[in-house]
PyMOL Python script that loads the backbone (N, CA, C, O; Angstrom):
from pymol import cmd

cmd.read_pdbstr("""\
ATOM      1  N   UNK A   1     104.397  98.832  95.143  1.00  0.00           N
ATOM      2  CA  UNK A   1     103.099  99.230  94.576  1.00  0.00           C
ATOM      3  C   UNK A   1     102.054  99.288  95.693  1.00  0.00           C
ATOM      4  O   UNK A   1     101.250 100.206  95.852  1.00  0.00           O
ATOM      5  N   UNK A   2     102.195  97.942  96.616  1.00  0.00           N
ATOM      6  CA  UNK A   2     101.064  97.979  97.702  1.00  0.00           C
ATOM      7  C   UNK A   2     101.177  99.583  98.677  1.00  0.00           C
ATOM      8  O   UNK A   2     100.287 100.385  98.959  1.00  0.00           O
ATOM      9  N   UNK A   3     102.950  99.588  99.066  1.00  0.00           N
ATOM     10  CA  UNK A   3     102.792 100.730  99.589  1.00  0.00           C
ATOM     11  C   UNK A   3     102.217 101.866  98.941  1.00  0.00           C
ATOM     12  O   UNK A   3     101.345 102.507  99.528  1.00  0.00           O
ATOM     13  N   UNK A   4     102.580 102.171  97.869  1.00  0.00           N
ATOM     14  CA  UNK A   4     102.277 103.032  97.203  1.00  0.00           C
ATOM     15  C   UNK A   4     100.246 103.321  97.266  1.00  0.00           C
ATOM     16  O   UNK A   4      99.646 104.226  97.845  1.00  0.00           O
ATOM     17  N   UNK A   5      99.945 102.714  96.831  1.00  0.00           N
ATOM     18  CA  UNK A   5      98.500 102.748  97.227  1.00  0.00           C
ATOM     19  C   UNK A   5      97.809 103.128  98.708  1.00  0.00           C
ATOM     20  O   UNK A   5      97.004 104.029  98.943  1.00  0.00           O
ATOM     21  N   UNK A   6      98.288 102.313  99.472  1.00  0.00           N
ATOM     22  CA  UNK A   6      98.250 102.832 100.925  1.00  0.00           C
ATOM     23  C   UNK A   6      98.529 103.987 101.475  1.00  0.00           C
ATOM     24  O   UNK A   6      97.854 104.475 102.381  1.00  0.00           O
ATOM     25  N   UNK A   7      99.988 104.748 100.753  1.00  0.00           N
ATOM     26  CA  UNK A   7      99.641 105.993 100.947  1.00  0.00           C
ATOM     27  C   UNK A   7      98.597 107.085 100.356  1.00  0.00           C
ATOM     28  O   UNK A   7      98.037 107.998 100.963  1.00  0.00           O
ATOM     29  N   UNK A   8      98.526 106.805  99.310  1.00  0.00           N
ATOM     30  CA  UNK A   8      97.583 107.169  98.579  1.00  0.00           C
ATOM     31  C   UNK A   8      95.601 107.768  99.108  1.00  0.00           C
ATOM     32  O   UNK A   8      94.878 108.753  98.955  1.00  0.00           O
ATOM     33  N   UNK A   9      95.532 106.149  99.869  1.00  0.00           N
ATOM     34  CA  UNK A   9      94.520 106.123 100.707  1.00  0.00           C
ATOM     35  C   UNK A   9      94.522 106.771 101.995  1.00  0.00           C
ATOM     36  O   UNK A   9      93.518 107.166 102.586  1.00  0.00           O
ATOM     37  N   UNK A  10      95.979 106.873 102.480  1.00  0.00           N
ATOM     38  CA  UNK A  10      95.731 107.588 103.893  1.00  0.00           C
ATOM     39  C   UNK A  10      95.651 109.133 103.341  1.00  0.00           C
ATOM     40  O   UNK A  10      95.184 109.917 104.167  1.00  0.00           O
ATOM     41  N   UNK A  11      96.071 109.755 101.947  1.00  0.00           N
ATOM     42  CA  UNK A  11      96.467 110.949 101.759  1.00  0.00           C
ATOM     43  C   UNK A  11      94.974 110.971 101.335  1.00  0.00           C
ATOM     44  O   UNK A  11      94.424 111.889 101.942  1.00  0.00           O
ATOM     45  N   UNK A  12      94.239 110.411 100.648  1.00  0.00           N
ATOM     46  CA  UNK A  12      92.904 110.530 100.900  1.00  0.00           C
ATOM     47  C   UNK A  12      91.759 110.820 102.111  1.00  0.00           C
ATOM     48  O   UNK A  12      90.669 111.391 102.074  1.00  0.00           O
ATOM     49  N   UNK A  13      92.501 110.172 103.190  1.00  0.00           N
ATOM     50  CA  UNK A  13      91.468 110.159 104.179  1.00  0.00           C
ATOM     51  C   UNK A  13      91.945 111.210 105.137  1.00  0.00           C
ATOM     52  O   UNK A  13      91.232 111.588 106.067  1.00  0.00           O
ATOM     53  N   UNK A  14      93.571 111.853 104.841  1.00  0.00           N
ATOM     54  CA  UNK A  14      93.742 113.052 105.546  1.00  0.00           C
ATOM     55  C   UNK A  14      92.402 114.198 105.013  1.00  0.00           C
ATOM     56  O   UNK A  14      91.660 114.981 105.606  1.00  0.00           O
ATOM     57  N   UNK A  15      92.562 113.859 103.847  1.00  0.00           N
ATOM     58  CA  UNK A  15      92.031 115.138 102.773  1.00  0.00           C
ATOM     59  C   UNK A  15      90.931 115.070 103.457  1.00  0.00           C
ATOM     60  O   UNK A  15      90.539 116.159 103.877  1.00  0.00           O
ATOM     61  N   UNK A  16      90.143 113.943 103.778  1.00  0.00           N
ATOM     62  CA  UNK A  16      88.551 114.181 104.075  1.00  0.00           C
ATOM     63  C   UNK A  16      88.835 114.584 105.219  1.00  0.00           C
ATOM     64  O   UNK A  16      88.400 115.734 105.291  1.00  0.00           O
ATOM     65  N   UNK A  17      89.365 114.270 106.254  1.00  0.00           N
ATOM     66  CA  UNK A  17      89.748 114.650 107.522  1.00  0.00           C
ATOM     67  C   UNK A  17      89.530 116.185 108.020  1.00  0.00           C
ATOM     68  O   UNK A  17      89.025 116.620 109.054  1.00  0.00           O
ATOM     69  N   UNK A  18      90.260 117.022 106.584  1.00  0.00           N
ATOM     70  CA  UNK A  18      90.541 118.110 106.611  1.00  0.00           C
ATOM     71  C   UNK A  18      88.859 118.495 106.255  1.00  0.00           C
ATOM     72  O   UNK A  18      88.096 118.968 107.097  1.00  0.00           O
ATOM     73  N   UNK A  19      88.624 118.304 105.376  1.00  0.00           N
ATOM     74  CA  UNK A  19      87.435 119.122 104.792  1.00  0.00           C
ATOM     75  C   UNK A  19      85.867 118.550 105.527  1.00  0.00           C
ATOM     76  O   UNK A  19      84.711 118.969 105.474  1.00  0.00           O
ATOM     77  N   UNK A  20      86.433 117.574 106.100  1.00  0.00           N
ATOM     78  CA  UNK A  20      85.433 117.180 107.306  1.00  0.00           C
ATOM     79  C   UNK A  20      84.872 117.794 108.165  1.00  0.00           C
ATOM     80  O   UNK A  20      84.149 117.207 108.970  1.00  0.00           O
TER      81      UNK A  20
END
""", "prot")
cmd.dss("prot")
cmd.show_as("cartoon", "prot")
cmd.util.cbc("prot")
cmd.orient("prot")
């Protein structure tokens, strides 16, 4: 589950990354 969330958050912060 922990992992699961963590990716979650990095697939989030790619996203901003991108649209950054």
């Amino acid at each position: 589950m922990l992992f699961v969330t963590i990716k979650i958050v990095f697939f989030k912060y790619h996203l901003w990354m991108w649209f950054g």
